[in-house]
PyMOL Python script that loads the backbone (N, CA, C, O; Angstrom):
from pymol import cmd

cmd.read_pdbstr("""\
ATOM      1  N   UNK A   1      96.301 119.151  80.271  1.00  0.00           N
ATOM      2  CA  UNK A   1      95.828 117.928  80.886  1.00  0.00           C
ATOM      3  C   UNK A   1      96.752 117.549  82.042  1.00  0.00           C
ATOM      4  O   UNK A   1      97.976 117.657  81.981  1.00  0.00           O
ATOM      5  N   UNK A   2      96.015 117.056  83.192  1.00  0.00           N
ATOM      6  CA  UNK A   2      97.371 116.915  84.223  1.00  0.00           C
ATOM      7  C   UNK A   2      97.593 115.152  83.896  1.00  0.00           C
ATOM      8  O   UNK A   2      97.005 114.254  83.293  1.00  0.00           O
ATOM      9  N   UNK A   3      98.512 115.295  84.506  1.00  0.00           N
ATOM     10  CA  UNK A   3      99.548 113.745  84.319  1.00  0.00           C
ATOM     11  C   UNK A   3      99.608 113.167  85.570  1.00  0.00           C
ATOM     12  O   UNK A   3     100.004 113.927  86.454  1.00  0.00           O
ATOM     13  N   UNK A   4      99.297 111.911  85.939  1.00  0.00           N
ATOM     14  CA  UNK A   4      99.499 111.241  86.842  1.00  0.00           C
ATOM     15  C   UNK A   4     101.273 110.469  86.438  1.00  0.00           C
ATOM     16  O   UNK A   4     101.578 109.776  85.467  1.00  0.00           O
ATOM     17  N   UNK A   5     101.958 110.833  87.346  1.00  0.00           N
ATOM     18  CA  UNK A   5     103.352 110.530  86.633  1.00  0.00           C
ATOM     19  C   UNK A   5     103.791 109.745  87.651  1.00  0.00           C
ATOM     20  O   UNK A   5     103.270 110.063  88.720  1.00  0.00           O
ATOM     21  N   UNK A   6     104.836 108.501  87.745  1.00  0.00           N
ATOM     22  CA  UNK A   6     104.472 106.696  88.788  1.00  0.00           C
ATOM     23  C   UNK A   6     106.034 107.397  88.390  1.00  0.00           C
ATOM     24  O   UNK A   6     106.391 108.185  87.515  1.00  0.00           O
ATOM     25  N   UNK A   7     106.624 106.806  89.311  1.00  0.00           N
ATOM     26  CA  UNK A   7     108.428 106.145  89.390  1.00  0.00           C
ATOM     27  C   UNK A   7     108.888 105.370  90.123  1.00  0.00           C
ATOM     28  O   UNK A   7     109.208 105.484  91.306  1.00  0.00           O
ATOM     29  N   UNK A   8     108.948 104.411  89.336  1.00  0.00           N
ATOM     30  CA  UNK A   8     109.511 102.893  89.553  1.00  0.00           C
ATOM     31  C   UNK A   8     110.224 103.055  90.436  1.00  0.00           C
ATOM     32  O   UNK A   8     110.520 104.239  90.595  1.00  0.00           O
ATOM     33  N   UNK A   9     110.872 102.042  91.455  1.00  0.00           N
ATOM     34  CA  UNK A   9     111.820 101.836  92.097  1.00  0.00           C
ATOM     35  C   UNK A   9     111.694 102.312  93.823  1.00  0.00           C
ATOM     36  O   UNK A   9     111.400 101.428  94.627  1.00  0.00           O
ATOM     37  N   UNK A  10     111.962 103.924  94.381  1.00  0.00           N
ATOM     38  CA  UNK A  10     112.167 103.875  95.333  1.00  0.00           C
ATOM     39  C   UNK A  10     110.755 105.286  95.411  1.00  0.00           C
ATOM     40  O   UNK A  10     110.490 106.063  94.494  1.00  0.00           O
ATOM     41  N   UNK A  11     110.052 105.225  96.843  1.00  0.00           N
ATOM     42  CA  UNK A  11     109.182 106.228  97.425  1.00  0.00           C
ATOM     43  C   UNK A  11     109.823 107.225  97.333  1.00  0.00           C
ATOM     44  O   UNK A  11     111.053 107.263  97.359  1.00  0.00           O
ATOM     45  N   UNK A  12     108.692 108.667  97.149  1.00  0.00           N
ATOM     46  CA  UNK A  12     109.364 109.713  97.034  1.00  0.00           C
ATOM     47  C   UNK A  12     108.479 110.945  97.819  1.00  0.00           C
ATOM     48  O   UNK A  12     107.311 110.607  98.008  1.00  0.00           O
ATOM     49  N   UNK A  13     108.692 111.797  98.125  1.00  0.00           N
ATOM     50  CA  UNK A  13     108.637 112.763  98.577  1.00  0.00           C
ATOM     51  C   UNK A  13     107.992 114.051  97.867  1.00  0.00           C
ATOM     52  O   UNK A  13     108.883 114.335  97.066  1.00  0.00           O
ATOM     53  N   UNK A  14     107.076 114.904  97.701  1.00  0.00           N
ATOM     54  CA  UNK A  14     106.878 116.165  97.171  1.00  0.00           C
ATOM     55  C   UNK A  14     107.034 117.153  97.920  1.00  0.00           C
ATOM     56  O   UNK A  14     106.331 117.383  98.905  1.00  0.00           O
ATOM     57  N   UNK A  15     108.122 117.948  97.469  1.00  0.00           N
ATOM     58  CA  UNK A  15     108.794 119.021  98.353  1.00  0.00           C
ATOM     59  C   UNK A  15     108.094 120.330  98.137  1.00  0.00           C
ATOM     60  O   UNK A  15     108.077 121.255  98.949  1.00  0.00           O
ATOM     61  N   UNK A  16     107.367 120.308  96.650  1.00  0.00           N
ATOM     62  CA  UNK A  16     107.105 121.892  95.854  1.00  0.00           C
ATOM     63  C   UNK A  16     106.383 121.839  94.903  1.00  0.00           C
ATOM     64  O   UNK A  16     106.723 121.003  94.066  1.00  0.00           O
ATOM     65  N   UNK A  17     105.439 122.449  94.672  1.00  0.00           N
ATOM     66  CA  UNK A  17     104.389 122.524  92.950  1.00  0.00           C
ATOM     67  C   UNK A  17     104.845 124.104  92.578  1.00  0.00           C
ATOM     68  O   UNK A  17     104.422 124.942  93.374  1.00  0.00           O
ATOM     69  N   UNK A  18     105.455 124.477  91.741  1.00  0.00           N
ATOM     70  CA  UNK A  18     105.476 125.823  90.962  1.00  0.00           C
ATOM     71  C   UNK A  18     105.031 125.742  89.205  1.00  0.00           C
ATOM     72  O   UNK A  18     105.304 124.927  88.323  1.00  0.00           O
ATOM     73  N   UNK A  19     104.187 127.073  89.230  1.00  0.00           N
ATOM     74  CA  UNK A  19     103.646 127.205  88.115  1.00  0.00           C
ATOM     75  C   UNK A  19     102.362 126.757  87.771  1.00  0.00           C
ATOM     76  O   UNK A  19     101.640 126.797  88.768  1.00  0.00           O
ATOM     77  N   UNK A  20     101.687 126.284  86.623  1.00  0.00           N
ATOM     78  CA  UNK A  20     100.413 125.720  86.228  1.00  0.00           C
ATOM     79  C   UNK A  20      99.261 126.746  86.449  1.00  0.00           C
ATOM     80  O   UNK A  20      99.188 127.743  87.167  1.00  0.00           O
ATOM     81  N   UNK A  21      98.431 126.192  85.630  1.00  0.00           N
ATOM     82  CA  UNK A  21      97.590 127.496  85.720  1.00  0.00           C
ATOM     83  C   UNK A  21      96.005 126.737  86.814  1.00  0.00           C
ATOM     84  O   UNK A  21      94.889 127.102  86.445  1.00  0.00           O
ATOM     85  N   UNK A  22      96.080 125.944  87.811  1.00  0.00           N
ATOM     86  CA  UNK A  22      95.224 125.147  88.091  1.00  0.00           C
ATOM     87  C   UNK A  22      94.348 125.769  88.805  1.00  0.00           C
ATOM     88  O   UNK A  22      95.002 126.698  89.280  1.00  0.00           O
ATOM     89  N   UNK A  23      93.257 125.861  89.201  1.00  0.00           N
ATOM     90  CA  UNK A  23      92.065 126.609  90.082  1.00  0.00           C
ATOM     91  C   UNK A  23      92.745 126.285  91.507  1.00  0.00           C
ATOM     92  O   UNK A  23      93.561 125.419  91.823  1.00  0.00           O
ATOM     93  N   UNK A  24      92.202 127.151  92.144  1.00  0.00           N
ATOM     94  CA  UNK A  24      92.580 126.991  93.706  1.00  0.00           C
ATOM     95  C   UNK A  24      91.946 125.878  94.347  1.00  0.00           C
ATOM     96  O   UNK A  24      92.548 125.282  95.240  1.00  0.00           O
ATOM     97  N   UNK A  25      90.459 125.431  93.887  1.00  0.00           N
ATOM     98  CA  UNK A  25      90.109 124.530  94.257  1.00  0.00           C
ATOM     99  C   UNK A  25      90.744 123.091  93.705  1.00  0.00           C
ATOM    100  O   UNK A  25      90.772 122.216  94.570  1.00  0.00           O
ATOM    101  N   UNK A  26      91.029 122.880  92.975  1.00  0.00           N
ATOM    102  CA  UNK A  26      92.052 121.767  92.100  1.00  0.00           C
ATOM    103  C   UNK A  26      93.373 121.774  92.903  1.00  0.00           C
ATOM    104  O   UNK A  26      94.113 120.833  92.618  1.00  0.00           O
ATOM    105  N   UNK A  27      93.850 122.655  93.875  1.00  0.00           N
ATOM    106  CA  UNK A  27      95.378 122.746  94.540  1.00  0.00           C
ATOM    107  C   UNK A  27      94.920 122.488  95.641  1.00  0.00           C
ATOM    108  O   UNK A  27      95.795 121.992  96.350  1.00  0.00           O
ATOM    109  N   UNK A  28      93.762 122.602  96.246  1.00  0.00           N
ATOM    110  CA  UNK A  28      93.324 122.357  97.578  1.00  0.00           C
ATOM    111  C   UNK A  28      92.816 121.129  97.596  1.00  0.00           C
ATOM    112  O   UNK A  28      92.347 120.784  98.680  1.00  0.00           O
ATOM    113  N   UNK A  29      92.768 120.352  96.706  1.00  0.00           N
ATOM    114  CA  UNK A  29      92.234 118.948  96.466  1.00  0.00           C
ATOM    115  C   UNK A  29      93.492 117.843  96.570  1.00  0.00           C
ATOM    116  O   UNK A  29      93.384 116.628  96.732  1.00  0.00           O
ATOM    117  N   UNK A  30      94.676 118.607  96.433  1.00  0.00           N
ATOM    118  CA  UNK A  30      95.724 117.317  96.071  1.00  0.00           C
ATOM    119  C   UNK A  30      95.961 117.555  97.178  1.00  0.00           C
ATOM    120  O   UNK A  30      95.464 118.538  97.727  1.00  0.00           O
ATOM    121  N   UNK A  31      97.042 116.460  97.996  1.00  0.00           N
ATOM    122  CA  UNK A  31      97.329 115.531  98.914  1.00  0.00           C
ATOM    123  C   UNK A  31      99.051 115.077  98.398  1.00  0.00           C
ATOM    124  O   UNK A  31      99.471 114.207  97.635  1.00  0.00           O
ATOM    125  N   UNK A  32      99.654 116.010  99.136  1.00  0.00           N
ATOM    126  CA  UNK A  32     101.370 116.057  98.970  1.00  0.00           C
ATOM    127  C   UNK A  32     101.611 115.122 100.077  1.00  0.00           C
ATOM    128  O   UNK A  32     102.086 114.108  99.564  1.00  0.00           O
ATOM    129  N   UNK A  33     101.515 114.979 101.297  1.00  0.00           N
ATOM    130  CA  UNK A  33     101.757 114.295 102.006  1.00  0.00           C
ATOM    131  C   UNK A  33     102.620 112.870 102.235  1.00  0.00           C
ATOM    132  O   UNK A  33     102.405 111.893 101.518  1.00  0.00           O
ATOM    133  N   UNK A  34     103.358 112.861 103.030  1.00  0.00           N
ATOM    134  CA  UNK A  34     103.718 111.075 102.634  1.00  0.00           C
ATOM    135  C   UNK A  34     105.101 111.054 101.382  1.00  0.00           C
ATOM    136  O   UNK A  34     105.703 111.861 100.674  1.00  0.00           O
ATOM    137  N   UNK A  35     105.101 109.077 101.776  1.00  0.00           N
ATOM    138  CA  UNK A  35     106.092 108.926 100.904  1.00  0.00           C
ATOM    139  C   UNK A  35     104.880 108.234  99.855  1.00  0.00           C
ATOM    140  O   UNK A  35     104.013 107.415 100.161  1.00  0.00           O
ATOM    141  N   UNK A  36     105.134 108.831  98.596  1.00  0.00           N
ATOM    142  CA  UNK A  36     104.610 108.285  97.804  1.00  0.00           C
ATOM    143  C   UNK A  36     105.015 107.481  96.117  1.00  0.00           C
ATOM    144  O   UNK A  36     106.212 107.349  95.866  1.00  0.00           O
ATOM    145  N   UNK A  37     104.593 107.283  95.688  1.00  0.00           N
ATOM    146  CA  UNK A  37     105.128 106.507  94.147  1.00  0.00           C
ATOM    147  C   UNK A  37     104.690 107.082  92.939  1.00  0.00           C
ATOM    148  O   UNK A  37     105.356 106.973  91.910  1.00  0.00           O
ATOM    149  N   UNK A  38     103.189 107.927  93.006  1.00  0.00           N
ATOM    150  CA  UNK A  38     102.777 108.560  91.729  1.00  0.00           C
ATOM    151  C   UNK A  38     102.527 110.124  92.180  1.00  0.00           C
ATOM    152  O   UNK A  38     102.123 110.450  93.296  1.00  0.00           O
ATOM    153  N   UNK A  39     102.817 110.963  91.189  1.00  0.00           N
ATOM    154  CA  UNK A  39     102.218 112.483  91.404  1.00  0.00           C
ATOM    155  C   UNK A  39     101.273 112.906  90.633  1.00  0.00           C
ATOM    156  O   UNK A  39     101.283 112.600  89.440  1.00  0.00           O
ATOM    157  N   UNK A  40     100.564 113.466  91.020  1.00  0.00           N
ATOM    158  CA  UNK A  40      99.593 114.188  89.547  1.00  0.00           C
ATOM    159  C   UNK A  40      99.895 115.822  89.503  1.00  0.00           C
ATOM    160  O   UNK A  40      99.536 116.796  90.165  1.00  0.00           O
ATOM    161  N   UNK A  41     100.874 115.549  88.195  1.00  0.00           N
ATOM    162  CA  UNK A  41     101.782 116.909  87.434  1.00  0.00           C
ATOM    163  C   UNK A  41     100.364 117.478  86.831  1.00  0.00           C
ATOM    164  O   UNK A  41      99.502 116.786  86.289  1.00  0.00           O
ATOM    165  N   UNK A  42     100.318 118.898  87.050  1.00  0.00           N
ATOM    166  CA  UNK A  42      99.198 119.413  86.718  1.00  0.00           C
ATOM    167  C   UNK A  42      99.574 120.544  85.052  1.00  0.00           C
ATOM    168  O   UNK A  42     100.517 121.323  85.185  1.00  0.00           O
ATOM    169  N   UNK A  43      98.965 120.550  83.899  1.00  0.00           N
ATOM    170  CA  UNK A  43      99.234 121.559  83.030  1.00  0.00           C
ATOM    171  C   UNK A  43     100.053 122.379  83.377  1.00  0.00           C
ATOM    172  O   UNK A  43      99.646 123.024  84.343  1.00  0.00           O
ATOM    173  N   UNK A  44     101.757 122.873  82.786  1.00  0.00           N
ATOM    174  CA  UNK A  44     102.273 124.013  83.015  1.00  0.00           C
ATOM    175  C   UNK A  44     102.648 123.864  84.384  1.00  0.00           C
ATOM    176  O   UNK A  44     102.573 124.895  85.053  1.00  0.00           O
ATOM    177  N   UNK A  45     102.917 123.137  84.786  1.00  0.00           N
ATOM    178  CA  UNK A  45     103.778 122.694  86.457  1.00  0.00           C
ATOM    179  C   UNK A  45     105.005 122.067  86.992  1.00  0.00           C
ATOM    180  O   UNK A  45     105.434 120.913  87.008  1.00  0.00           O
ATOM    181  N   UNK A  46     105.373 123.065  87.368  1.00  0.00           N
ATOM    182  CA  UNK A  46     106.813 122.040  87.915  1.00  0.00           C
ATOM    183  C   UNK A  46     106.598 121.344  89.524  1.00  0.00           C
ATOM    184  O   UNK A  46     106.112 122.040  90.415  1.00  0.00           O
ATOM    185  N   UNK A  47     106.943 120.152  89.735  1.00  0.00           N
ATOM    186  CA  UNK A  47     106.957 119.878  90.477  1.00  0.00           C
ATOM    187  C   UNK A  47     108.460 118.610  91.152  1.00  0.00           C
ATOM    188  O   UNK A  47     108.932 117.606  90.618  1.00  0.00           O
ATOM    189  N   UNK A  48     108.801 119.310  92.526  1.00  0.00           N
ATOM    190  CA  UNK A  48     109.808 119.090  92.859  1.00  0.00           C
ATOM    191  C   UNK A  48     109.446 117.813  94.019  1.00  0.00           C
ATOM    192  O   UNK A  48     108.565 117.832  94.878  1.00  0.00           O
ATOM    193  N   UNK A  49     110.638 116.502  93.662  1.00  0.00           N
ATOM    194  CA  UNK A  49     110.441 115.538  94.555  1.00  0.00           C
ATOM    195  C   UNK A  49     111.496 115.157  95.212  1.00  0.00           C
ATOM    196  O   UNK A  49     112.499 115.094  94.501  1.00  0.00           O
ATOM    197  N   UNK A  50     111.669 114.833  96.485  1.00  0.00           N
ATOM    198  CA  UNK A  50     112.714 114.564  97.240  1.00  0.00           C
ATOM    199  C   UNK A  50     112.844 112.839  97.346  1.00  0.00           C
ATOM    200  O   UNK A  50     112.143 112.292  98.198  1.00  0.00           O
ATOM    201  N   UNK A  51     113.786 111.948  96.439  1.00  0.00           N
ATOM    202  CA  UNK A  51     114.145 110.844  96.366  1.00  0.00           C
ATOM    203  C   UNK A  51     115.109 110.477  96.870  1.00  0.00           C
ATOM    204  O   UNK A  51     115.934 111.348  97.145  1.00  0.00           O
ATOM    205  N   UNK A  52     115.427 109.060  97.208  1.00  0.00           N
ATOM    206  CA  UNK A  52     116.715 108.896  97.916  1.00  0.00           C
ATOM    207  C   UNK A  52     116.640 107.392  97.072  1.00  0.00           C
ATOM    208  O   UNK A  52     115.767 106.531  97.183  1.00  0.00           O
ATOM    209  N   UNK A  53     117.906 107.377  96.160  1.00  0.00           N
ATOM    210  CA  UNK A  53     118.389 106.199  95.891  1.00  0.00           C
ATOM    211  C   UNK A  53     119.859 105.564  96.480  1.00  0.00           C
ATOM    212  O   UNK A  53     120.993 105.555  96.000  1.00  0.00           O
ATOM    213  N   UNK A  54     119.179 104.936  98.001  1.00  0.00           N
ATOM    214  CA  UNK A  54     120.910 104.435  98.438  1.00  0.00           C
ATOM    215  C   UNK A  54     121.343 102.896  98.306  1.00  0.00           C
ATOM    216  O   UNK A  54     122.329 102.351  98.802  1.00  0.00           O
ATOM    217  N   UNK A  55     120.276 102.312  97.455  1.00  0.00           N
ATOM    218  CA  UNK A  55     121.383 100.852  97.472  1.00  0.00           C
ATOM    219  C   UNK A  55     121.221 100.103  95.972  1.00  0.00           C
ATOM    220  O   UNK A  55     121.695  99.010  95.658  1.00  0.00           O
ATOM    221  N   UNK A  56     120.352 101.078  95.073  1.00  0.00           N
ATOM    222  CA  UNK A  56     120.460 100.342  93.716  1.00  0.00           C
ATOM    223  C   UNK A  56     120.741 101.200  92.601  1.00  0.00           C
ATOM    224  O   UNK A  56     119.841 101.796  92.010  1.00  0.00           O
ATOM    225  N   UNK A  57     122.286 101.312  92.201  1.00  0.00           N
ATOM    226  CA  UNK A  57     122.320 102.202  91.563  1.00  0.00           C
ATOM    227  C   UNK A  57     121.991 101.786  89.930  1.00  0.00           C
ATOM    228  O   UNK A  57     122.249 100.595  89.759  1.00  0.00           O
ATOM    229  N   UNK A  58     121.630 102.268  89.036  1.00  0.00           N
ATOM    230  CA  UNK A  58     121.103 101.858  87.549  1.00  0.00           C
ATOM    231  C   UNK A  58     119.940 102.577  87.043  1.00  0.00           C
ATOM    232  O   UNK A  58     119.455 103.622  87.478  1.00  0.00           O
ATOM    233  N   UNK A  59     119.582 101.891  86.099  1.00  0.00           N
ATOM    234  CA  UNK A  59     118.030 102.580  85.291  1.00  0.00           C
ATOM    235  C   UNK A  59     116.821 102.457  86.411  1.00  0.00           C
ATOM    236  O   UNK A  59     116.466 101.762  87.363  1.00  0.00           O
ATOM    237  N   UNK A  60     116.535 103.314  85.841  1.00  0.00           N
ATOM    238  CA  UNK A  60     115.030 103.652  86.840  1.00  0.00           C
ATOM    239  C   UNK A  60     114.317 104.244  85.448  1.00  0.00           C
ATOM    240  O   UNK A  60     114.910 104.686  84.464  1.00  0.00           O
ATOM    241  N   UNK A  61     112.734 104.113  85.667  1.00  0.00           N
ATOM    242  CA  UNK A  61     111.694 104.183  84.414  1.00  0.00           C
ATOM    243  C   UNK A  61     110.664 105.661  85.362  1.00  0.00           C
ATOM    244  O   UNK A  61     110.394 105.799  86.555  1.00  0.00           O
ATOM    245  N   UNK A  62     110.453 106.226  84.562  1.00  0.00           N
ATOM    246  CA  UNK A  62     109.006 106.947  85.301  1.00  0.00           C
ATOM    247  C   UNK A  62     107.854 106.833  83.571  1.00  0.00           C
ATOM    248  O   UNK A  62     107.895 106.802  82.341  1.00  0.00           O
ATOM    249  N   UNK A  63     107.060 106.814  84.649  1.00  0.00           N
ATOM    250  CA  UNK A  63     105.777 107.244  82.723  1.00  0.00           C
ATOM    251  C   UNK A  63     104.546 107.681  83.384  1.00  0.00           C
ATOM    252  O   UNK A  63     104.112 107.443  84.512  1.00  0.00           O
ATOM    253  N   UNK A  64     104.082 108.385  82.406  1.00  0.00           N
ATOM    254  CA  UNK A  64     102.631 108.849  82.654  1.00  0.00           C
ATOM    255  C   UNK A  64     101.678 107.822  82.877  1.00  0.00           C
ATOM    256  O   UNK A  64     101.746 106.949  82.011  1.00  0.00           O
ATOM    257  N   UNK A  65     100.679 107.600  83.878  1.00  0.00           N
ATOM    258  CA  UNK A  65      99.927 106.336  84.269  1.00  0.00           C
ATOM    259  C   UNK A  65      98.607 106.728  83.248  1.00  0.00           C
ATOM    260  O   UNK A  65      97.618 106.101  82.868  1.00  0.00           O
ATOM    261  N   UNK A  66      98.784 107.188  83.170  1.00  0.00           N
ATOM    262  CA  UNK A  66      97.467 107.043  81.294  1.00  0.00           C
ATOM    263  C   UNK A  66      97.809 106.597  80.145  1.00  0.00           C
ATOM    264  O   UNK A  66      98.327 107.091  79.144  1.00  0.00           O
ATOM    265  N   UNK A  67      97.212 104.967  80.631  1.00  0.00           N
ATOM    266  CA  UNK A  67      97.821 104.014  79.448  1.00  0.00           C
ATOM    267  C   UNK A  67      97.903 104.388  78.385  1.00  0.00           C
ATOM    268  O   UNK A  67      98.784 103.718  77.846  1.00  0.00           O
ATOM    269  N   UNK A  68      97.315 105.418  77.394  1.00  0.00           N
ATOM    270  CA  UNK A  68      97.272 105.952  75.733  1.00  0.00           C
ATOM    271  C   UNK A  68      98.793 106.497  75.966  1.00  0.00           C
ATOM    272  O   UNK A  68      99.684 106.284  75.144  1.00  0.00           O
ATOM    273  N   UNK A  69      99.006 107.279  77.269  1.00  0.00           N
ATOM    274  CA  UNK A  69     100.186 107.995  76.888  1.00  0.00           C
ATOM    275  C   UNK A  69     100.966 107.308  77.015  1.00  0.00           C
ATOM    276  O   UNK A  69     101.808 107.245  76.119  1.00  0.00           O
ATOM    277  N   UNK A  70     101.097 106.379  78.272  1.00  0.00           N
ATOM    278  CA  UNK A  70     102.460 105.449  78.422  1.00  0.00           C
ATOM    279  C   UNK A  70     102.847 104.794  77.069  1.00  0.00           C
ATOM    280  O   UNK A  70     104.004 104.744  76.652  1.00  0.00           O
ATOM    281  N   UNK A  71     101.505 104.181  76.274  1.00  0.00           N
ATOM    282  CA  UNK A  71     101.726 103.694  74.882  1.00  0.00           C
ATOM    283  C   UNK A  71     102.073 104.606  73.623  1.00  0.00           C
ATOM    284  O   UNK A  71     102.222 104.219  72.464  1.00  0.00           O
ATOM    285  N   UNK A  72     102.176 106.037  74.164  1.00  0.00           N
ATOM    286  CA  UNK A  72     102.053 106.560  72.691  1.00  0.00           C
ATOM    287  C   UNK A  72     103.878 107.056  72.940  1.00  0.00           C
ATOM    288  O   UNK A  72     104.567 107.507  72.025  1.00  0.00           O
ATOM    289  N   UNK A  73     104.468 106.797  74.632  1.00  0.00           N
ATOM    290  CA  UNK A  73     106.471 107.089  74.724  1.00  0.00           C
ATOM    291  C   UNK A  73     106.274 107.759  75.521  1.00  0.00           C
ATOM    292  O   UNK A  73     107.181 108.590  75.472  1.00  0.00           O
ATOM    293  N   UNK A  74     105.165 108.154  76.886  1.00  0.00           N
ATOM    294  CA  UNK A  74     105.435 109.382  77.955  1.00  0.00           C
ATOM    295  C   UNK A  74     105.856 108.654  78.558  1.00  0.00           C
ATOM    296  O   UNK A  74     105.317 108.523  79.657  1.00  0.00           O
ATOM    297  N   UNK A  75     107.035 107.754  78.242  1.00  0.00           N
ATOM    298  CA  UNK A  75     107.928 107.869  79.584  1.00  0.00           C
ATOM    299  C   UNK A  75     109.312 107.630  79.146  1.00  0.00           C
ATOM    300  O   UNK A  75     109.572 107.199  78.023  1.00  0.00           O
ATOM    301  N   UNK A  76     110.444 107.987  80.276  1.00  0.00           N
ATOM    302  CA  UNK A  76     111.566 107.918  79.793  1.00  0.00           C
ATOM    303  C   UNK A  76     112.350 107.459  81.317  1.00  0.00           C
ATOM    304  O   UNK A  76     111.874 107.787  82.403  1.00  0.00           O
ATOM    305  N   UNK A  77     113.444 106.762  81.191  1.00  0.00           N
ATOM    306  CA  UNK A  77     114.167 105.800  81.906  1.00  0.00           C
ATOM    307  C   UNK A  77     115.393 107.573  82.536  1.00  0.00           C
ATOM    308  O   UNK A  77     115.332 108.677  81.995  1.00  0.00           O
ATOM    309  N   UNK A  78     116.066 107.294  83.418  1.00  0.00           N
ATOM    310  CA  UNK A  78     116.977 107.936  84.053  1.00  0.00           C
ATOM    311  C   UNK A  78     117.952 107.039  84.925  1.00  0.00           C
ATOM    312  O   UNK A  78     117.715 106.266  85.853  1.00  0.00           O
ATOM    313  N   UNK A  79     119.230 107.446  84.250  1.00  0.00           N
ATOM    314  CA  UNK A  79     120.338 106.681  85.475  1.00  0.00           C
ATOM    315  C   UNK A  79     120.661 107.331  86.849  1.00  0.00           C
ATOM    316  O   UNK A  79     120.349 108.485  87.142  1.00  0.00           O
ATOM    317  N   UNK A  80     121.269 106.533  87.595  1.00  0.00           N
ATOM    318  CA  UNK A  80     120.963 106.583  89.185  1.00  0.00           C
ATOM    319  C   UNK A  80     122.688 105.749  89.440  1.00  0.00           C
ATOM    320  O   UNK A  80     122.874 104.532  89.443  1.00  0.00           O
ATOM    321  N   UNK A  81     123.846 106.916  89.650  1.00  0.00           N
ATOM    322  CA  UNK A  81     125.124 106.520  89.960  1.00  0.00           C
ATOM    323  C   UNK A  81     125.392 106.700  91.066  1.00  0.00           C
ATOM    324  O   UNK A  81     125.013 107.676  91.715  1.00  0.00           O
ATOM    325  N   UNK A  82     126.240 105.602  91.569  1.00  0.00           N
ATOM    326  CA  UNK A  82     126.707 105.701  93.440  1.00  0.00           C
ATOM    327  C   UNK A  82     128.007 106.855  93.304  1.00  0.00           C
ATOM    328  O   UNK A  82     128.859 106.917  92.417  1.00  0.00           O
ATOM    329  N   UNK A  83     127.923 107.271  93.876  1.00  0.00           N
ATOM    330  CA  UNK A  83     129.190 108.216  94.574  1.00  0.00           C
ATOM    331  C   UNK A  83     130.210 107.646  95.313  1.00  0.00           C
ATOM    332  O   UNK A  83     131.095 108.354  95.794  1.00  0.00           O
TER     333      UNK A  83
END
""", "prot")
cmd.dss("prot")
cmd.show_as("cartoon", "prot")
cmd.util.cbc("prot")
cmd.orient("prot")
């Protein structure tokens, strides 16, 4: 099932999709472009995002935007330390 996956806080970037087993027509349909806030992670996919957190360092949340899943724990918080 693919995942529409949101992260709170700052716009992000999609640099890369590797893996998944998705039809060619299903890869020619998505729209990487832009700074954006949600991705749709497809079955068996990695996908790489280029973020920049420069002025709030702390918890940040991401979750799956399919409310059953967000409710059933697809999501998990990540810290964000200044250098």
């Amino acid at each position: 099932m693919a995942h529409p996956i949101h992260v709170h806080g700052p716009a992000f970037r999609v640099l890369g999709r590797e893996g998944g087993g998705a039809s060619t027509s299903v890869r020619e349909g998505l729209i990487d472009a832009g700074w954006r806030d949600t991705v749709l992670v497809l079955p068996g996919e990695t996908v790489r995002l280029q973020v920049h957190f420069t002025e709030h360092p702390g918890l940040y949340l991401y979750h799956c935007h399919i409310l059953e899943h967000e409710d059933m724990g697809m999501m998990r918080n990540f810290r964000v330390v200044a250098r």
